[in-house]
PDB file of N, CA, C, O and CB in Angstrom:
ATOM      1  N   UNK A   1      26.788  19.600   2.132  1.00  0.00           N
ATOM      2  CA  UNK A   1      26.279  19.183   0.847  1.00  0.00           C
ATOM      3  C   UNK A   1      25.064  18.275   1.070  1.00  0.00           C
ATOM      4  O   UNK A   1      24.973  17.496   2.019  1.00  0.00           O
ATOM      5  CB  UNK A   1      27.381  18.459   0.022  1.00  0.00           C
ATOM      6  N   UNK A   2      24.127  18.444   0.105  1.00  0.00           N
ATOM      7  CA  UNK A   2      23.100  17.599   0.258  1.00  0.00           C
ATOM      8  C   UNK A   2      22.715  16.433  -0.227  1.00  0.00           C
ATOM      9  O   UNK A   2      22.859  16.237  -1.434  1.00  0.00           O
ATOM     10  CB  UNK A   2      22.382  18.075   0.100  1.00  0.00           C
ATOM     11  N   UNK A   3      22.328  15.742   0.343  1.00  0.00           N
ATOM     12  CA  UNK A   3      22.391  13.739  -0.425  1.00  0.00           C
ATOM     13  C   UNK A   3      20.943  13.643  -0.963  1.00  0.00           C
ATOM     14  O   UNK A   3      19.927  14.177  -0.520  1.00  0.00           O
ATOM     15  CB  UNK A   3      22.623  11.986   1.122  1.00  0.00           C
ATOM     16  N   UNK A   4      21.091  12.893  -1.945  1.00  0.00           N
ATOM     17  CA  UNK A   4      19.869  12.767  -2.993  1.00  0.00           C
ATOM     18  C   UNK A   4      19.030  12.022  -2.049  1.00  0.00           C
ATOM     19  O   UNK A   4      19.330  11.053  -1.351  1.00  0.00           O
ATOM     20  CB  UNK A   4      20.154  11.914  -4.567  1.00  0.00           C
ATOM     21  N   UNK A   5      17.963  12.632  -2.155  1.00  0.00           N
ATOM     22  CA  UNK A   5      16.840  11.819  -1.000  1.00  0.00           C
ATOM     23  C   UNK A   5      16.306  10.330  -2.220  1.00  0.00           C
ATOM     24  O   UNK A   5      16.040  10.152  -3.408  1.00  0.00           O
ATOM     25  CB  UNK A   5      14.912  13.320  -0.406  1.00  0.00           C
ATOM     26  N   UNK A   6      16.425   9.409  -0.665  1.00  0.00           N
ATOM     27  CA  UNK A   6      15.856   8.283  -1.351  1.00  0.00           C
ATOM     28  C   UNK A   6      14.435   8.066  -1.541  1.00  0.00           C
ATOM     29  O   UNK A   6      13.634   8.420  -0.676  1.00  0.00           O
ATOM     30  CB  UNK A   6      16.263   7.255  -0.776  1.00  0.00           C
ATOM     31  N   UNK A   7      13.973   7.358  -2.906  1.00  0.00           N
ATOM     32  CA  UNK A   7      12.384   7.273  -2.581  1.00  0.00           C
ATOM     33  C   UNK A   7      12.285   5.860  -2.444  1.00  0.00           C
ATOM     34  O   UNK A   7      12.982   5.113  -3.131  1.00  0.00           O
ATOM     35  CB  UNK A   7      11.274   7.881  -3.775  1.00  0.00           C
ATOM     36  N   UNK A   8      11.264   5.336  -1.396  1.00  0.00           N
ATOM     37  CA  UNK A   8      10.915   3.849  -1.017  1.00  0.00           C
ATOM     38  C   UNK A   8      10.361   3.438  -1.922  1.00  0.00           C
ATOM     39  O   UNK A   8       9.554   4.169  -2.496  1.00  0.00           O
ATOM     40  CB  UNK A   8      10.142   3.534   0.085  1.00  0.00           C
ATOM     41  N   UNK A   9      10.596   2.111  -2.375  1.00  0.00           N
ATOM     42  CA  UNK A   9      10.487   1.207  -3.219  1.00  0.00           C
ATOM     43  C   UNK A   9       8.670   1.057  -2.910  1.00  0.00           C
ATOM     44  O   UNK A   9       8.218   0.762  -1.804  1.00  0.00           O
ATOM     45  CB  UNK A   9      11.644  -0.139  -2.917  1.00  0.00           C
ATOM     46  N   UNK A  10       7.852   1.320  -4.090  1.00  0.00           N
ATOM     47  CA  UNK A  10       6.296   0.919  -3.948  1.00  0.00           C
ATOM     48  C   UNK A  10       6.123  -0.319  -3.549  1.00  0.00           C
ATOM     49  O   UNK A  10       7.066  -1.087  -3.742  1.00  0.00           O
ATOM     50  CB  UNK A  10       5.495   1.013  -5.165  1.00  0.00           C
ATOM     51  N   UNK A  11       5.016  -0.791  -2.960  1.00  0.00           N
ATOM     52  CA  UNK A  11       5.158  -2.399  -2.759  1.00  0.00           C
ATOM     53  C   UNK A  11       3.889  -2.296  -3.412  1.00  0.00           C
ATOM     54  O   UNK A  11       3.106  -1.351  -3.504  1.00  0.00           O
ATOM     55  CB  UNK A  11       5.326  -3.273  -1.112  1.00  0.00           C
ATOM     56  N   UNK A  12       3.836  -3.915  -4.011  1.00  0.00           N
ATOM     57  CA  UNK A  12       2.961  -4.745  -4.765  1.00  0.00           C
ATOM     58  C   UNK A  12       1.580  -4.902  -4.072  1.00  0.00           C
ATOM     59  O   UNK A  12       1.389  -4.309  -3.010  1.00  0.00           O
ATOM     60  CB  UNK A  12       3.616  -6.093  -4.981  1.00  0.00           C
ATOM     61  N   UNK A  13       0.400  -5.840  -4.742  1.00  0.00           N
ATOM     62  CA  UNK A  13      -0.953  -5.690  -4.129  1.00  0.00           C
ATOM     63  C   UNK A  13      -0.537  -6.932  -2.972  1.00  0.00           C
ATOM     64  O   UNK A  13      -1.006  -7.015  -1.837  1.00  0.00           O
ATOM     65  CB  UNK A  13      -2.492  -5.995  -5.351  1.00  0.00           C
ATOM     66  N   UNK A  14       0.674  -8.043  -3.721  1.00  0.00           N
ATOM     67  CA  UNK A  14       1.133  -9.265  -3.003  1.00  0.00           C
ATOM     68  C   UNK A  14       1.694  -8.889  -1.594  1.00  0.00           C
ATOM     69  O   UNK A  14       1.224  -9.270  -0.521  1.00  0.00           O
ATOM     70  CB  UNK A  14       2.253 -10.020  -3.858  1.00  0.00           C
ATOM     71  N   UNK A  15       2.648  -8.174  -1.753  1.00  0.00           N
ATOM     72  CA  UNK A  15       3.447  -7.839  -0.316  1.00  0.00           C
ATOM     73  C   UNK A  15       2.243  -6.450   0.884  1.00  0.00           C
ATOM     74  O   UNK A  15       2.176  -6.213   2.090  1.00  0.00           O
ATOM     75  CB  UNK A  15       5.480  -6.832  -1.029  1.00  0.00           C
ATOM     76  N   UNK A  16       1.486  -5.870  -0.457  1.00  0.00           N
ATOM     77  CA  UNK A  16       0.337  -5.255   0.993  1.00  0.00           C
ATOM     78  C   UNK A  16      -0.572  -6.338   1.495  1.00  0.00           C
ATOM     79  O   UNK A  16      -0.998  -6.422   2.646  1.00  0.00           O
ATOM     80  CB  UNK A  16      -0.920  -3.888   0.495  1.00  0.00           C
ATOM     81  N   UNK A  17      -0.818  -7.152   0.508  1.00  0.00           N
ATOM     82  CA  UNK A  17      -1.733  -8.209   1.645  1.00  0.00           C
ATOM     83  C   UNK A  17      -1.084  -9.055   2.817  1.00  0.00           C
ATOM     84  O   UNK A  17      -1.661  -9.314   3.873  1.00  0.00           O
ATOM     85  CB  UNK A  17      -2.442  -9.408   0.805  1.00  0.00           C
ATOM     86  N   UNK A  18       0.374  -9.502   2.434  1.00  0.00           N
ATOM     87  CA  UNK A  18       1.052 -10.057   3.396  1.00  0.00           C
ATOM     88  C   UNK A  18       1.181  -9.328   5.008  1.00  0.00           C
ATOM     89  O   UNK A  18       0.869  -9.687   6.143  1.00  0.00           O
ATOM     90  CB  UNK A  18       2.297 -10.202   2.740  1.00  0.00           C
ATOM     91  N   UNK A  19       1.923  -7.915   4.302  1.00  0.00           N
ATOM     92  CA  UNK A  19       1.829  -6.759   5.856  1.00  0.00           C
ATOM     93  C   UNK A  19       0.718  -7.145   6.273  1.00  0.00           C
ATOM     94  O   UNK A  19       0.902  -8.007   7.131  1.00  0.00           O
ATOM     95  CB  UNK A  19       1.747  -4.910   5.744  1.00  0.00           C
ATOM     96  N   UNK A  20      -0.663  -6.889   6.054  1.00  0.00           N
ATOM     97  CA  UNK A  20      -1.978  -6.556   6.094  1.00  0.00           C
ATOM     98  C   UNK A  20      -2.521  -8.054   6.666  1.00  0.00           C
ATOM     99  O   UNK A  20      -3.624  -8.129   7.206  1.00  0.00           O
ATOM    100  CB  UNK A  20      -2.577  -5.982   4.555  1.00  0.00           C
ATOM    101  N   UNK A  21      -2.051  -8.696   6.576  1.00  0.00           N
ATOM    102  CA  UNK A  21      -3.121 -10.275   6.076  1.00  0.00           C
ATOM    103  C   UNK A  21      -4.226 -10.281   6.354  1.00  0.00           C
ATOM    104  O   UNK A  21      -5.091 -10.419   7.219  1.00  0.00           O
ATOM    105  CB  UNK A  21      -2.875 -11.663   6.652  1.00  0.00           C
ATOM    106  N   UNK A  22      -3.820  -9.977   4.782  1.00  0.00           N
ATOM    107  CA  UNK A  22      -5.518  -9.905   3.880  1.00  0.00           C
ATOM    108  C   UNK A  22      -5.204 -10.436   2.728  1.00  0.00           C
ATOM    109  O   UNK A  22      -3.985 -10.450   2.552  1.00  0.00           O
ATOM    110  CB  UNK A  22      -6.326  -8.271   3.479  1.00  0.00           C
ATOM    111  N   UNK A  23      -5.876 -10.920   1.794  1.00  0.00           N
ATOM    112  CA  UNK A  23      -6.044 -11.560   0.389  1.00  0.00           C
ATOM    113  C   UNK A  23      -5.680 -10.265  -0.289  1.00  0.00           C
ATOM    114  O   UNK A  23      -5.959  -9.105   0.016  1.00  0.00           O
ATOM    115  CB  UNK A  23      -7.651 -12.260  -0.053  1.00  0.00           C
ATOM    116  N   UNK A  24      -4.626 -11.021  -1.798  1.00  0.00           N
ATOM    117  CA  UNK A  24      -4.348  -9.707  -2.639  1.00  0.00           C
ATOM    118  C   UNK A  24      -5.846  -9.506  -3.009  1.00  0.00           C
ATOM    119  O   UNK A  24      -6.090  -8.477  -3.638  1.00  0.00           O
ATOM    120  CB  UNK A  24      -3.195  -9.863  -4.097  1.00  0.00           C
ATOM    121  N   UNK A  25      -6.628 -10.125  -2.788  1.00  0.00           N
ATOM    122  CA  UNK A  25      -7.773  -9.344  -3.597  1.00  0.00           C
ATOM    123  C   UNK A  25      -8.623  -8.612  -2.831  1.00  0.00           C
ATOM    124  O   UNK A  25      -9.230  -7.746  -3.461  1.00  0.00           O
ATOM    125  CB  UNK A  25      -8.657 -10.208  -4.368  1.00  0.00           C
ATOM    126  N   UNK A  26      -8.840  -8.682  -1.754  1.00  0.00           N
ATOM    127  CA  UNK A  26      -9.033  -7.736  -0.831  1.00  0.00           C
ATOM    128  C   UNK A  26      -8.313  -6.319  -0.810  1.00  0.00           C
ATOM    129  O   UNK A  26      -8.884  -5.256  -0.567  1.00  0.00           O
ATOM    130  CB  UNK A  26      -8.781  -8.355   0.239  1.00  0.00           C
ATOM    131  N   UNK A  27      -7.036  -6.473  -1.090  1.00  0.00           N
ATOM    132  CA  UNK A  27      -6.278  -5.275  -1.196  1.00  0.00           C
ATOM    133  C   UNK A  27      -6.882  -4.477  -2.571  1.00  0.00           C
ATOM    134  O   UNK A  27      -7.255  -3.307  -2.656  1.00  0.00           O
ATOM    135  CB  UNK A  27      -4.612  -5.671  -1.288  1.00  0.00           C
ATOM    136  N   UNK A  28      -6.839  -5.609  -3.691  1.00  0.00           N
ATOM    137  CA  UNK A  28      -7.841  -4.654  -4.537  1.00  0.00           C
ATOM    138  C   UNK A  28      -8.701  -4.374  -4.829  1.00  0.00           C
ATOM    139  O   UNK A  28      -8.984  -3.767  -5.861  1.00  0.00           O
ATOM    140  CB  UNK A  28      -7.920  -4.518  -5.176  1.00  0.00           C
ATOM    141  N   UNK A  29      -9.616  -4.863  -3.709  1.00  0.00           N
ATOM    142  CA  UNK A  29     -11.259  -4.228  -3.546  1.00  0.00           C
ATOM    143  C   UNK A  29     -10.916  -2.924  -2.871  1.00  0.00           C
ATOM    144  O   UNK A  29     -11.300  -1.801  -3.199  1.00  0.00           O
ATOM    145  CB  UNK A  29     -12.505  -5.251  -2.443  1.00  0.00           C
ATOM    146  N   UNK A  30     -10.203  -3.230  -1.968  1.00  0.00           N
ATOM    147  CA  UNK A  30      -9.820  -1.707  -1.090  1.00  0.00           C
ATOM    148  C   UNK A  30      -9.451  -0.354  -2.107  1.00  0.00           C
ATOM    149  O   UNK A  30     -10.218   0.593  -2.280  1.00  0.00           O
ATOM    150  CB  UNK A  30      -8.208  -1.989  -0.017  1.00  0.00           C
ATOM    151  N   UNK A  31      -8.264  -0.483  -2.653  1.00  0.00           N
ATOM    152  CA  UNK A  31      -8.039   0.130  -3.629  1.00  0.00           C
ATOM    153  C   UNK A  31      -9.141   0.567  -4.966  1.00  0.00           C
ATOM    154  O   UNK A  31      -9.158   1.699  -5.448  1.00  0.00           O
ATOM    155  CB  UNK A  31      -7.085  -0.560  -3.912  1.00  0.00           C
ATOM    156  N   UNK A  32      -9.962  -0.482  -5.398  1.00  0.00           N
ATOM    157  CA  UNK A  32     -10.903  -0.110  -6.258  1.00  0.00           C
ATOM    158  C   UNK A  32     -11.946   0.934  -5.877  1.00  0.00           C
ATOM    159  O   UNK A  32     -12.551   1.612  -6.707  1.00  0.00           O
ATOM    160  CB  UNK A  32     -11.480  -1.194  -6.606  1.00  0.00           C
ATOM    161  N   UNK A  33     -12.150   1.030  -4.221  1.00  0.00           N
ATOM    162  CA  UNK A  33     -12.971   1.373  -3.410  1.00  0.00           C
ATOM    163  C   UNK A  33     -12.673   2.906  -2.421  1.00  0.00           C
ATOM    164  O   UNK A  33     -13.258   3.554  -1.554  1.00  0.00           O
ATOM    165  CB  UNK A  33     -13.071   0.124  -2.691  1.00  0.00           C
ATOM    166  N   UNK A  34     -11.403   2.957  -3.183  1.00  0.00           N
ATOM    167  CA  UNK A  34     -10.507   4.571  -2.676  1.00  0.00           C
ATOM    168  C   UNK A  34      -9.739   4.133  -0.829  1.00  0.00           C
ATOM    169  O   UNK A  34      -8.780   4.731  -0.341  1.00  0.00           O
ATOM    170  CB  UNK A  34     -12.281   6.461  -2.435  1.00  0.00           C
ATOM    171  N   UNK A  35     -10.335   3.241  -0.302  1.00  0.00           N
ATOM    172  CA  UNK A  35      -9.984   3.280   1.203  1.00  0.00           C
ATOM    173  C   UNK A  35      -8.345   2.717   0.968  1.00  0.00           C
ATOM    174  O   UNK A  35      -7.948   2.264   2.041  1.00  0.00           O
ATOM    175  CB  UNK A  35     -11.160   2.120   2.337  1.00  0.00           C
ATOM    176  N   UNK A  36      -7.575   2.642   0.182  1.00  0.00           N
ATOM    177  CA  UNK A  36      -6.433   2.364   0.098  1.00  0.00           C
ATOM    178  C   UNK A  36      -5.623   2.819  -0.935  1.00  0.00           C
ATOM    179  O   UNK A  36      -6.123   2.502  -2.015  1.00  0.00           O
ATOM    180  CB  UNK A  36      -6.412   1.313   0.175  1.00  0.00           C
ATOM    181  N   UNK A  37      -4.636   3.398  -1.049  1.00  0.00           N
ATOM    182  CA  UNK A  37      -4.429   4.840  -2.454  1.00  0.00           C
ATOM    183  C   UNK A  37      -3.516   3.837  -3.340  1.00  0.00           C
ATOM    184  O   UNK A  37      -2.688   3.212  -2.678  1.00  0.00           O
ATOM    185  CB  UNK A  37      -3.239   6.843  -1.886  1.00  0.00           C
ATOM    186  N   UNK A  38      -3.532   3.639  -4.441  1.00  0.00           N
ATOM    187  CA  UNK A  38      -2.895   3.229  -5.264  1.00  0.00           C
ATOM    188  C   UNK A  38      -2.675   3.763  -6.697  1.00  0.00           C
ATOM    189  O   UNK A  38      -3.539   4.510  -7.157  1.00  0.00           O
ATOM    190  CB  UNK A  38      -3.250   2.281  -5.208  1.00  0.00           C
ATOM    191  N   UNK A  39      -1.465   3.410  -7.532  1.00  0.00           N
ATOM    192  CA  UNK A  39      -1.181   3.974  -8.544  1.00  0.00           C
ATOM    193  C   UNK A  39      -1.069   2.394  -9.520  1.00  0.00           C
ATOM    194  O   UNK A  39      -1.207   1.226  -9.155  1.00  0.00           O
ATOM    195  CB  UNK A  39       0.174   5.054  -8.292  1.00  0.00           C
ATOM    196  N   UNK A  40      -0.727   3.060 -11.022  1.00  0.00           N
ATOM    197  CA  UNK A  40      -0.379   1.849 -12.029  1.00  0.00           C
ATOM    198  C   UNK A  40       1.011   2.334 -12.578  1.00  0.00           C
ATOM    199  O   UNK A  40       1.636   3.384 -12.723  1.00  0.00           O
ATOM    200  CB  UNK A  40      -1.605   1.603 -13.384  1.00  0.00           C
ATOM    201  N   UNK A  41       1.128   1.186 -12.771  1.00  0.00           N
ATOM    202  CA  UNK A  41       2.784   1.152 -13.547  1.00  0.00           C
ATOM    203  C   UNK A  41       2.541   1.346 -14.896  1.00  0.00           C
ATOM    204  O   UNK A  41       1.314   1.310 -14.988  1.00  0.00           O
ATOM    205  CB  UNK A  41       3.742  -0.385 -13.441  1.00  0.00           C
ATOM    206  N   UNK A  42       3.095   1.564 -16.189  1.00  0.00           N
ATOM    207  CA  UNK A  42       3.225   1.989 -16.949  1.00  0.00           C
ATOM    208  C   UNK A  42       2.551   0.162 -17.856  1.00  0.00           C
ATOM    209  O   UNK A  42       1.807  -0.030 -18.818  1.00  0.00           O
ATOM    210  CB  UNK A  42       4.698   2.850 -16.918  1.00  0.00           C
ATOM    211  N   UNK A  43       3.204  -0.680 -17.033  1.00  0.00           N
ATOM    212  CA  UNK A  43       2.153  -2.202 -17.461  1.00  0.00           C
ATOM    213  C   UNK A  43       1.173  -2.417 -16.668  1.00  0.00           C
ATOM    214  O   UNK A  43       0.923  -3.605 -16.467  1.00  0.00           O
ATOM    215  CB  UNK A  43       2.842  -3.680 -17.395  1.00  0.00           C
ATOM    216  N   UNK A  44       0.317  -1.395 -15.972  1.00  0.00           N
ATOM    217  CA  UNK A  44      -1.082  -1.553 -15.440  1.00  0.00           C
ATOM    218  C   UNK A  44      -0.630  -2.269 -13.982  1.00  0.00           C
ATOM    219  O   UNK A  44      -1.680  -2.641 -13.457  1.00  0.00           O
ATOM    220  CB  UNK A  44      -2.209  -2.585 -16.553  1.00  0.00           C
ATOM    221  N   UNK A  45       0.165  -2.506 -13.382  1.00  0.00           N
ATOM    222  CA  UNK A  45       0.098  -3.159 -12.217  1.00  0.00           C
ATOM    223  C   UNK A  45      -0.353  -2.454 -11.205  1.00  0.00           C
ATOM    224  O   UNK A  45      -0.538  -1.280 -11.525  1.00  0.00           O
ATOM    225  CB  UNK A  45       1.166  -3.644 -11.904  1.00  0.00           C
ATOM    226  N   UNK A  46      -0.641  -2.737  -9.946  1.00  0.00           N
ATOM    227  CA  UNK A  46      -1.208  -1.475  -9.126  1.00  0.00           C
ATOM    228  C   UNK A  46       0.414  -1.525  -8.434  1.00  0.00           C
ATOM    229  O   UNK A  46       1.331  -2.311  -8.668  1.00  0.00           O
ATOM    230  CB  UNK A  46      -2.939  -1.736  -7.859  1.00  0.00           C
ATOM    231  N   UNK A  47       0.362  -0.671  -7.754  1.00  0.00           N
ATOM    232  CA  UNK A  47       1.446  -0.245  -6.311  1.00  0.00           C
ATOM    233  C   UNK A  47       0.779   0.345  -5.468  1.00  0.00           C
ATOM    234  O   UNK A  47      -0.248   0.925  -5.822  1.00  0.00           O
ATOM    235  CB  UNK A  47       2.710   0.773  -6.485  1.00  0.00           C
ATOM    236  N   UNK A  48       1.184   0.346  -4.167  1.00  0.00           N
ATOM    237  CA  UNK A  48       0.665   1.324  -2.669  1.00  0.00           C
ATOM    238  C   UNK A  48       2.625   2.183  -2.202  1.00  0.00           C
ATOM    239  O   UNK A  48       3.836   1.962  -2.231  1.00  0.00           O
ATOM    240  CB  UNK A  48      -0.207  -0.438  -0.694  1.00  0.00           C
ATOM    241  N   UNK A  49       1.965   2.813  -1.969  1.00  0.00           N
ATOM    242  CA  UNK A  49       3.161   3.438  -1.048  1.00  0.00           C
ATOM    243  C   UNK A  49       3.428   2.969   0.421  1.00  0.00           C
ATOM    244  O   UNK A  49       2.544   2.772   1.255  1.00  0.00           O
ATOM    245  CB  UNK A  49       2.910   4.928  -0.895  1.00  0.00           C
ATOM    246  N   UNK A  50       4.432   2.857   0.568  1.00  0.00           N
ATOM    247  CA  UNK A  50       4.755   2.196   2.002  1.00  0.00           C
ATOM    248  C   UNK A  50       4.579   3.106   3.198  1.00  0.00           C
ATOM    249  O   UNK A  50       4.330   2.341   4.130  1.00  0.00           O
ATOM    250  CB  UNK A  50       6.254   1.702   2.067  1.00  0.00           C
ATOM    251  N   UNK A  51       4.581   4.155   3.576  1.00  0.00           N
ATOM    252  CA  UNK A  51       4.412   4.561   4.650  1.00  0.00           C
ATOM    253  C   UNK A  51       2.773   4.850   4.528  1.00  0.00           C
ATOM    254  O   UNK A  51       2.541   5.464   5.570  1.00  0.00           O
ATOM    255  CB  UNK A  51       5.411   5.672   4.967  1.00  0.00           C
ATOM    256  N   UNK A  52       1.527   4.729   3.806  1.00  0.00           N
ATOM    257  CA  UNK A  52       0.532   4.305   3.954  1.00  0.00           C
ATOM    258  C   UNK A  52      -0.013   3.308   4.367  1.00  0.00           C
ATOM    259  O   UNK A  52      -0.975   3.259   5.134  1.00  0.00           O
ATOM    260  CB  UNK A  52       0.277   4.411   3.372  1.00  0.00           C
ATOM    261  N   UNK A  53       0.602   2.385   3.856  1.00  0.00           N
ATOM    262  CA  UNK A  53       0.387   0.553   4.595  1.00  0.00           C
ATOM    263  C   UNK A  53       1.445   0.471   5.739  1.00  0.00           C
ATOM    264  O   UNK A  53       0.839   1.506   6.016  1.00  0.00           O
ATOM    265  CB  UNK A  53       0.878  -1.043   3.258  1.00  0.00           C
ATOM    266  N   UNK A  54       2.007   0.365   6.288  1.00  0.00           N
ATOM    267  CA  UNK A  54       2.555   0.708   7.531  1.00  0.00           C
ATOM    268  C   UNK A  54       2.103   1.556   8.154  1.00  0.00           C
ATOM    269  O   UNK A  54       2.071   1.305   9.359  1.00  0.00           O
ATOM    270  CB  UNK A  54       3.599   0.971   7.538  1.00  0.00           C
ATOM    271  N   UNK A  55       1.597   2.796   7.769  1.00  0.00           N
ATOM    272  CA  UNK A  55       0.329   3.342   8.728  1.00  0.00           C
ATOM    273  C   UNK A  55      -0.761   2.523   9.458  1.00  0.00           C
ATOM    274  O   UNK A  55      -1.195   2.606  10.607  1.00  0.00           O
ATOM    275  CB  UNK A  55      -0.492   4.164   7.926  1.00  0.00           C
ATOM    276  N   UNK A  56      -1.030   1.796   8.542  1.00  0.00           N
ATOM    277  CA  UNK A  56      -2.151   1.152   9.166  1.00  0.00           C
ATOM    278  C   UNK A  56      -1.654  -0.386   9.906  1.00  0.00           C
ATOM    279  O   UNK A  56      -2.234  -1.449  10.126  1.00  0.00           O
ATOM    280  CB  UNK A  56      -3.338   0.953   7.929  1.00  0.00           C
ATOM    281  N   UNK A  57      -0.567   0.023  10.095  1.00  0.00           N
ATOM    282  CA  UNK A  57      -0.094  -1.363  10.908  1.00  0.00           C
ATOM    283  C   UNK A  57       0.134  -0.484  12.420  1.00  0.00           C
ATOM    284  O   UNK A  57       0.231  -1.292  13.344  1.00  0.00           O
ATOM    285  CB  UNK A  57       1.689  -2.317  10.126  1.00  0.00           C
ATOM    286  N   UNK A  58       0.232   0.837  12.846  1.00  0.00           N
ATOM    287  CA  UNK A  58      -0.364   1.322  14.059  1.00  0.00           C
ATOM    288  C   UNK A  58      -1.108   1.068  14.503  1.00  0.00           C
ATOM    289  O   UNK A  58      -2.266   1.116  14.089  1.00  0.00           O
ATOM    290  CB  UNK A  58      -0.605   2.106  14.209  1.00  0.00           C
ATOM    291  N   UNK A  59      -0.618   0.594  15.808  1.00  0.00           N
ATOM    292  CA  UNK A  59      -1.734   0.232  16.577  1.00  0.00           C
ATOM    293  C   UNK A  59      -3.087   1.541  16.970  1.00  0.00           C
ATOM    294  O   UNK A  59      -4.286   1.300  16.830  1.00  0.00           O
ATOM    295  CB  UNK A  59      -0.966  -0.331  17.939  1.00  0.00           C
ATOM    296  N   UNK A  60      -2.592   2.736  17.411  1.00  0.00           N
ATOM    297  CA  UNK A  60      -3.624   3.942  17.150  1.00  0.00           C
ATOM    298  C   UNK A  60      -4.455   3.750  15.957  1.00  0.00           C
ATOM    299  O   UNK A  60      -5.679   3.806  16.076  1.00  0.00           O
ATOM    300  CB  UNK A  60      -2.893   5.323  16.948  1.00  0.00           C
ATOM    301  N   UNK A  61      -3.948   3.545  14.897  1.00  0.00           N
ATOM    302  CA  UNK A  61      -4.326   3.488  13.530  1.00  0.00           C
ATOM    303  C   UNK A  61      -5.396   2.569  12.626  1.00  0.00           C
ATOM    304  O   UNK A  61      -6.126   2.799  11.661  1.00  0.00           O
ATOM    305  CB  UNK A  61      -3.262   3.299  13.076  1.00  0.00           C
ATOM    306  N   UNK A  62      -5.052   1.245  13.574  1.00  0.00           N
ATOM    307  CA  UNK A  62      -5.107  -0.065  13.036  1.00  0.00           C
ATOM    308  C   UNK A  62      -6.971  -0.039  12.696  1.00  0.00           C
ATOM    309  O   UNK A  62      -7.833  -0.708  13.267  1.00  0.00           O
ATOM    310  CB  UNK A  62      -4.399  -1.395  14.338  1.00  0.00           C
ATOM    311  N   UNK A  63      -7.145   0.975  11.580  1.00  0.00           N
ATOM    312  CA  UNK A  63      -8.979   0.466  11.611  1.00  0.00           C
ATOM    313  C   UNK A  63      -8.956   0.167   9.985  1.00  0.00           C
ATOM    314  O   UNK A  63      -8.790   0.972   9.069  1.00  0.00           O
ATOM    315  CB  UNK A  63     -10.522   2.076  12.182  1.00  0.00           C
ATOM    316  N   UNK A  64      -9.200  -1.416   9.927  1.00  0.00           N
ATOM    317  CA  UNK A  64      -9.034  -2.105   8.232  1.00  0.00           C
ATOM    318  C   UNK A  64     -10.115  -1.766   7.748  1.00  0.00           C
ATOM    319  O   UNK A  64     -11.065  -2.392   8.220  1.00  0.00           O
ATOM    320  CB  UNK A  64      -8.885  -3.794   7.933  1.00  0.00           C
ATOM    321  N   UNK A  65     -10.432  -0.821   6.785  1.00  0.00           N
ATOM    322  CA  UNK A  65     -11.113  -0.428   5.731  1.00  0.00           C
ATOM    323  C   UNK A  65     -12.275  -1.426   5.624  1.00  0.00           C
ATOM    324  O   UNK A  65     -11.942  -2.612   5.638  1.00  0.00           O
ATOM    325  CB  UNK A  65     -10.233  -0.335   4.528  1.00  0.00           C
ATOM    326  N   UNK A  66     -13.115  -1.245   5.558  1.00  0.00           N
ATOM    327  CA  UNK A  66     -14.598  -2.546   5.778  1.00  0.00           C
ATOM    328  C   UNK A  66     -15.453  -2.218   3.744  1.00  0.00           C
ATOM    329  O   UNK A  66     -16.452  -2.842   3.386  1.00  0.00           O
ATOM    330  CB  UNK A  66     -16.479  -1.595   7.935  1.00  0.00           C
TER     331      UNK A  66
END
């Protein structure tokens, strides 16, 4: 039988700058700027998806959006 796949909880512009440390507002220059994918909540907030920002916490990976 098959188990309801879980979906990861979006994280905030607050908790990607923390991973990241970077300023939430940096995170939303990034985002304003496409180099970081984000969505809105139904009250305008942004979200990122987590295995995108943890992407870029690879070390292979690790090139911060300029």
């Amino acid at each position: 039988m098959n188990r309801p796949q879980q979906v990861p909880e979006p994280l905030t512009s607050g908790e990607v700058a923390h991973m990241l440390r970077v300023t939430p507002v940096t995170v939303a220059r990034w985002a304003d700027t496409g180099k970081l994918t984000s969505f809105r909540t139904p009250g305008g907030h942004r979200r990122f998806h987590r295995a995108e920002v943890e992407a870029l916490l690879v070390p292979e990976t690790v090139k911060r959006p300029t």
